[in-house]
N, C-alpha and C positions, 0 to 999 in steps of 0.2 A: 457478712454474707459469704454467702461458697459457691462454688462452680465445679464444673468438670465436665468429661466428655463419656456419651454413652458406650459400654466396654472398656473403659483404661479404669482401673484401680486406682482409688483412694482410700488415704489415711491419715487419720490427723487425732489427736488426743483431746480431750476436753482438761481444765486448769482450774481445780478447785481446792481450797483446803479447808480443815477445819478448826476455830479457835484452841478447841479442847483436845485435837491430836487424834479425835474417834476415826475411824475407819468410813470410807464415805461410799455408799453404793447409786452407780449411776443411769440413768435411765434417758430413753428420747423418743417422740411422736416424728410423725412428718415426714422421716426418711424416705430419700427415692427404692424404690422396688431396687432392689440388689445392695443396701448399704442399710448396718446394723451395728448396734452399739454393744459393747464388750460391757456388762455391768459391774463388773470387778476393777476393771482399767480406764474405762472413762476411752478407750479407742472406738472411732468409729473409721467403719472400713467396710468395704467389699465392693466392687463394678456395678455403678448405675445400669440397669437393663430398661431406663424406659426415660424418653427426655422430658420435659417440662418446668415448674415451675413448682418449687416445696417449703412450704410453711414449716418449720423445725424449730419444735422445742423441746429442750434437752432440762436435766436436770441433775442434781447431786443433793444425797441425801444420806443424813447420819442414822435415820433410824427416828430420829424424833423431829429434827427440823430439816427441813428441804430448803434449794435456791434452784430456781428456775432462769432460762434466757433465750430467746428467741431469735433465729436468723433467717432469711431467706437462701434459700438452695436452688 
């Protein structure tokens, strides 16, 4: 699970690999209004603009199989 405060800047990477060495592209639901996933780098970032409570799930993906996981925000 994640946290933060409305207006301060967050960043943190997502940690995935793949058996075969393929190049992995990544993607994610849920995000607070102001924070968004980099699909090349697996970074998510930017300043929450609204407080509550976020279902998030994130993923990494070769192209042919995917792995999914899920946090509360």
């Amino acid at each position: 699970n994640r946290s933060g405060l409305v207006g301060l800047p967050v960043s943190f990477a997502l940690s995935a690999s793949d058996p075969n060495g393929d190049v992995l592209g990544y993607a994610a639901s849920g995000l607070p209004p102001g924070v968004s996933i980099d699909p090349l780098t697996g970074v998510i970032s930017g300043q929450p603009t609204a407080a509550g409570s976020y279902d998030v799930v994130v993923a990494a993906s070769d192209g042919l199989n995917s792995a999914t996981a899920s946090f509360l925000w």
